[in-house]
C-alpha positions in Angstrom: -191.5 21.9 -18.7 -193.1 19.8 -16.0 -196.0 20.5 -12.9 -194.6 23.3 -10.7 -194.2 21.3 -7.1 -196.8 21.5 -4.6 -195.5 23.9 -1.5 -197.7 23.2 1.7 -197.6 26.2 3.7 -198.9 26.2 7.2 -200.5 29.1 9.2 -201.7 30.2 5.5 -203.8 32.7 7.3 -201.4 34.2 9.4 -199.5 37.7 8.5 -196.4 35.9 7.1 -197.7 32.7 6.3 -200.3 35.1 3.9 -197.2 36.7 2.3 -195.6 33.7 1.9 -198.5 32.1 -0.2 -198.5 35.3 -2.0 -194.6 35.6 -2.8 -194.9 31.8 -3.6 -197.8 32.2 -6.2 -196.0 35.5 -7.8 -193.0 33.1 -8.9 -195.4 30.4 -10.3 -195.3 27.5 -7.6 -198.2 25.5 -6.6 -199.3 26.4 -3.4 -201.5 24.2 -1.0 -202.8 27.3 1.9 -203.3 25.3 4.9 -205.2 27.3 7.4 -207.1 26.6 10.7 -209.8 29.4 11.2 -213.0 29.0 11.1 -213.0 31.0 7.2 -210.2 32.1 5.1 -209.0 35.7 5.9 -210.0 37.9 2.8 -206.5 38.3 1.5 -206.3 34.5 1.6 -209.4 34.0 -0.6 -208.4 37.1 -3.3 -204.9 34.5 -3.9 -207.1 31.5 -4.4 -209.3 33.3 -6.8 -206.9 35.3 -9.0 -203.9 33.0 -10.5 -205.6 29.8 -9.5 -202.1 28.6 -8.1 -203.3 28.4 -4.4 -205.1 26.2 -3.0 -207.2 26.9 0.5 -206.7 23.4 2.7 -208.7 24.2 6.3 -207.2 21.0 8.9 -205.5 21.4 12.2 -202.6 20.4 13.0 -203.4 18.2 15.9 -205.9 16.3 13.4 -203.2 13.5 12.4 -205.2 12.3 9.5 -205.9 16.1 7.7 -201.9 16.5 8.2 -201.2 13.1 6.0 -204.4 14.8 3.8 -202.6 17.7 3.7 -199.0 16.8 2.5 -200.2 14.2 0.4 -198.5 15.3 -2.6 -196.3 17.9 -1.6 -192.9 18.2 -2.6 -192.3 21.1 -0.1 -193.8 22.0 3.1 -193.1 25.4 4.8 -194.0 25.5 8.6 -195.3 28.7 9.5 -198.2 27.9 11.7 -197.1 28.5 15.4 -198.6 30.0 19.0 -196.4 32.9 18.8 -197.2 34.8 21.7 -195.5 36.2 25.6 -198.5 34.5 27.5 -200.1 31.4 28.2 -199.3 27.6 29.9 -196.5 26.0 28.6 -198.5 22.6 27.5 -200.3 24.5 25.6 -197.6 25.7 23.1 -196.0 22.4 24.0 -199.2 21.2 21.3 -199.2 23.9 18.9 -195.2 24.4 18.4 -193.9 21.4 19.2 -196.1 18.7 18.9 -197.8 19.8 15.7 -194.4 20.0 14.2 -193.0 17.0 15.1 -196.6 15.5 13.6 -196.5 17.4 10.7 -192.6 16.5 9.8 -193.2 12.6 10.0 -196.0 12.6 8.0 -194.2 14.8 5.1 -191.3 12.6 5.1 -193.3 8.9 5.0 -195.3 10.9 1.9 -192.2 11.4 0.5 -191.4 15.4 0.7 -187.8 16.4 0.0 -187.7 19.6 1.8 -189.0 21.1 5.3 -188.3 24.6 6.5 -189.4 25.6 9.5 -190.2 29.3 10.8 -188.6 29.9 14.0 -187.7 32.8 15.7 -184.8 35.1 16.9 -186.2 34.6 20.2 -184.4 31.2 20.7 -181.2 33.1 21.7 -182.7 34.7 24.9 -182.8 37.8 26.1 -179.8 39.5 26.7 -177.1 41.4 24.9 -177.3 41.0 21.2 -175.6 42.9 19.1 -174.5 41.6 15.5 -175.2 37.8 17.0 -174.6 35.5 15.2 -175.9 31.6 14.8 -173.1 30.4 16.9 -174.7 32.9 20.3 -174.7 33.9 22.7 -177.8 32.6 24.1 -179.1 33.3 27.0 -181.6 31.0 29.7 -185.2 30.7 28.0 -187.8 31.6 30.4 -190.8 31.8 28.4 -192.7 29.3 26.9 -193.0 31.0 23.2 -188.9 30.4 22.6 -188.8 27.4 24.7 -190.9 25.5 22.7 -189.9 27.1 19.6 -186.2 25.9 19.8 -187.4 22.2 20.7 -189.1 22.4 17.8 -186.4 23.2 16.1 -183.5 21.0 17.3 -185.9 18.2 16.2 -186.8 19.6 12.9 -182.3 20.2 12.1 -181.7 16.8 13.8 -183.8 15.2 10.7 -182.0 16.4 8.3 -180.9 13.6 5.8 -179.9 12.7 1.9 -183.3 12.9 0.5 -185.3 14.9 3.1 -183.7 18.5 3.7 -184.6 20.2 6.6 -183.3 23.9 7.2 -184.5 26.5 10.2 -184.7 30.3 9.4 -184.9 32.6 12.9 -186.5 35.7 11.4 -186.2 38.8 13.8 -189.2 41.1 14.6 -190.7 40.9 11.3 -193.5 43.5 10.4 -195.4 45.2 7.2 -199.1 45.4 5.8 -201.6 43.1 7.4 -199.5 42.4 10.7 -202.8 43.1 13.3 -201.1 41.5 16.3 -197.9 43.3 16.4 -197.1 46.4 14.3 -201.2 47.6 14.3 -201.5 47.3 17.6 -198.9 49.6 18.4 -200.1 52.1 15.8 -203.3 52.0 17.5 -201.6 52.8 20.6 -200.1 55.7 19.2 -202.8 57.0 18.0 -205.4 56.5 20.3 -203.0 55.9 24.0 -199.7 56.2 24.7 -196.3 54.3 23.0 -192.7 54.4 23.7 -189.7 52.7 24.5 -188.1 51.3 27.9 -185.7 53.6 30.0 -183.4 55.5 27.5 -185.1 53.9 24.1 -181.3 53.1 23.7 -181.5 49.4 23.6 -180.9 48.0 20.2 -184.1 46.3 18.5 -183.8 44.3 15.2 -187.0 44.8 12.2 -187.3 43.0 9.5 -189.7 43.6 6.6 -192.8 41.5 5.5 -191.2 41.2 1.9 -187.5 40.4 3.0 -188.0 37.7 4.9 -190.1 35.9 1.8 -187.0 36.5 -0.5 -184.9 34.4 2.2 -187.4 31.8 2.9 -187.7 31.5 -0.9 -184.2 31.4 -1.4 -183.9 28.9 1.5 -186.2 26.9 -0.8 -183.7 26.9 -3.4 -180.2 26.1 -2.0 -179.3 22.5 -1.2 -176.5 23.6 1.4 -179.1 25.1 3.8 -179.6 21.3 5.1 -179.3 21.2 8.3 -178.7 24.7 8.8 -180.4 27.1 11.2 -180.3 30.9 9.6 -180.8 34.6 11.1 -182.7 36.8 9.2 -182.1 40.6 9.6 -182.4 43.9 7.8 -179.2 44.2 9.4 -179.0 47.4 10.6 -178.6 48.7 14.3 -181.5 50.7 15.2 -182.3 52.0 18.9 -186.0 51.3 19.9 -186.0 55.2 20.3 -185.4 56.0 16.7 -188.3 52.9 15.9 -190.8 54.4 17.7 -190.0 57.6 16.6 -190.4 56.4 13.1 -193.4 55.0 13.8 -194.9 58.1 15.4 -193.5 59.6 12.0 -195.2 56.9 9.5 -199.0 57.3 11.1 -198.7 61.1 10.9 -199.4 61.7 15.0 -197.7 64.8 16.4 -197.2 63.4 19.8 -194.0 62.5 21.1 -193.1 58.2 21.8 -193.1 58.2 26.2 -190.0 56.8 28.4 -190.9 54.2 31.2 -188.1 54.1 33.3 -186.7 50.3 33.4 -187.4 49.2 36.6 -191.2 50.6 36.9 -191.7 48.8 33.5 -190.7 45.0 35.3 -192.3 45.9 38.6 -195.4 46.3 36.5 -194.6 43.5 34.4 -193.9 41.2 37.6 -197.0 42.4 39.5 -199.6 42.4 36.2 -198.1 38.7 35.2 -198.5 37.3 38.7 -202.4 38.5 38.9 -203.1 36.8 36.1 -201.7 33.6 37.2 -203.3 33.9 40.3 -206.4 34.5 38.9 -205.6 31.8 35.9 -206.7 34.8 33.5 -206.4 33.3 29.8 -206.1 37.1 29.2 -202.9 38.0 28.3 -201.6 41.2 30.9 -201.1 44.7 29.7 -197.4 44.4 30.0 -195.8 41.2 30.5 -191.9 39.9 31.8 -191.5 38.9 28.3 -192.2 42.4 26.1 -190.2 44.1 29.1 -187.7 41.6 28.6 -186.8 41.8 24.7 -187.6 45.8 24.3 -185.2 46.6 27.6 -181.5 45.5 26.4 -180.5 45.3 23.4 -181.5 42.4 20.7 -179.6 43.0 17.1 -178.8 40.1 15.0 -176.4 39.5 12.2 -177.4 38.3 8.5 -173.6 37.1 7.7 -175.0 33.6 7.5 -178.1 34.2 5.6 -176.1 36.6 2.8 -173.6 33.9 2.5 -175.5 30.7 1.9 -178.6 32.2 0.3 -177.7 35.6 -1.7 -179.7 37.5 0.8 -179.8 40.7 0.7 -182.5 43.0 2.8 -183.9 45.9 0.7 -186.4 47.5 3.0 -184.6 49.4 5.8 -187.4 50.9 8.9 -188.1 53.5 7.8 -189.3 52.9 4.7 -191.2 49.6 6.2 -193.0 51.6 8.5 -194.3 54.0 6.4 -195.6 51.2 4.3 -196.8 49.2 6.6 -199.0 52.8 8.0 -200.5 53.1 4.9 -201.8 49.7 5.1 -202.9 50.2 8.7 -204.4 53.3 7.8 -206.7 52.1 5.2 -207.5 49.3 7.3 -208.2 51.3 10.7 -211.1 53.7 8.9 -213.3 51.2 8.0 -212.9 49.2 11.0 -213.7 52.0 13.1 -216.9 52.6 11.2 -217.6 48.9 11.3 -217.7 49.2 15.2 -219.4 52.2 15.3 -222.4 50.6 13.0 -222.2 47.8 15.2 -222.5 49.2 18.5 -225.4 51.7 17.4 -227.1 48.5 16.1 -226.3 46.9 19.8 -228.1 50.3 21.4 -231.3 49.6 18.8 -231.5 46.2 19.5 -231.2 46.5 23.3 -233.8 49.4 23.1 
């Protein structure tokens, strides 16, 4: 048997770039870990370390000559890196989601890579009814800059699809398990240490997706020559109410309160009023609620896997429920000694001011 191919994998230190490098090295590939922080996240490290497969690469992706460093070699370069976020200036995730990809594709292609998928999102339909969408819409106007930027991205990446140079878009839903700190952990901290609920009647249809489901279809995207070209949805696909999610989650972390109801229109009145503060007062802080989060959790936004079982065998096996309670585990092992971390470090603050 020959080398395994080199995989480049970008936003390596991100929550599914992480998993990725981690489902990638578990199946014996070659994995090049590109990250941008300032050091390797801890889970990053422990892959380099144990098989030997993985290899950290720090560059970012607006440095032009660490991106040619970076897929020199590579057979296969995932795109995970992105600005995924419901706040800041459009320019600026103009550079990180579509400028950086567009860079990142041409040099993989003159260094002679054969495939390119690129992580987009769900979100590139727009928010409005979706239920059991499929890649063929609706879609809705994109107001945002996250999804606007991410579909550009996108069309280009698809639009370069040619014999030799395979390029394929997967548009994972709300995807959450162990490790994701901006998304699922932040909402388990709310519940245990705020409030947490759901929009209006918690009705409105909301669309998970485990950590470890969407590496199998990424890793089967890897592996199927008729994904070319193709944009995929990637869904547990199942039809659960954000009302029955939160509930769960209240369920998973243990907490005996009860997930609270903000009636719709208080919850974009706030939105509106929080968002346009911060723009007037050009706050880089993103606002407690924004139009966005209001947006996606208040109608509902459920999204077939028809595609995704058909051209790449996919087949979800970790429904909500179980996810969550997997995923609260995680969180709480990782919330204890974080909490004592602070703790220790603001006594230490006191001492030192004293």
């Amino acid at each position: 048997m020959g080398e395994p191919r080199l995989i480049l994998v970008t936003g390596a230190s991100g929550f599914i770039g992480t998993h990725l490098c981690a489902a990638l090295a578990a199946r014996g590939e070659a994995v090049r870990a590109l990250y941008r922080r300032e050091e390797a996240p801890a889970e990053l490290l422990a892959l380099a370390v144990e098989g030997g497969s993985v290899e950290l690469f720090k560059a970012d992706l607006a440095d032009e000559f660490r991106v040619r460093e970076a897929v020199s070699g590579a057979d296969t370069v995932i795109h995970a890196a992105a600005l995924a976020s419901d706040w800041g200036a459009l320019d600026v995730f103009m550079k990180a989601n579509f400028d950086a990809t567009v860079s990142l594709l041409e040099a993989a292609r003159v260094a002679g890579a054969s495939t390119f998928v690129y992580i987009s999102t769900a979100a590139v339909h727009g928010f409005g009814p979706h239920v059991g969408t499929t890649e063929a819409g609706p879609y809705y106007a994109l107001r945002h800059p996250y999804p606007i930027t991410k579909l550009m991205a996108e069309e280009y990446v698809l639009a370069q699809n040619a014999r030799g140079f395979r390029t394929t878009a997967i548009r994972p839903c709300n995807v959450y398990g162990a490790g994701d700190r901006m998304s699922t952990y932040r909402m388990f901290d709310a519940i245990m240490d705020g409030i947490f609920g759901y929009i209006g009647s918690g009705n409105a249809l909301t669309c998970p997706l485990y950590i470890d489901d969407l590496c199998e279809g990424v890793l089967a995207a890897l592996d199927r020559g008729e994904t070319g070209g193709e944009a995929i949805l990637l869904s547990d696909g199942q039809k659960v109410s954000w009302k029955d999610y939160a509930r769960a989650m209240f369920d998973a972390v243990g907490s005996r309160k009860k997930p609270t109801s903000m009636p719709k229109s208080i919850a974009f009145a706030a939105a509106w009023l929080m968002t346009a503060l911060a723009r007037a007062l050009r706050s880089p802080l993103r606002p407690a609620l924004t139009m966005y989060a209001v947006e996606q959790a208040s109608v509902d936004y459920n999204f077939s896997n028809g595609k995704a079982r058909e051209l790449l065998g996919f087949e979800p096996r970790v429904f909500y429920k179980k996810g969550l309670a997997r995923t609260a585990r995680a969180y709480l092992e990782d919330r204890s000694p974080a909490r004592a971390s602070t703790r220790e470090a603001r006594l230490n603050g006191e001492q030192n001011l004293g």
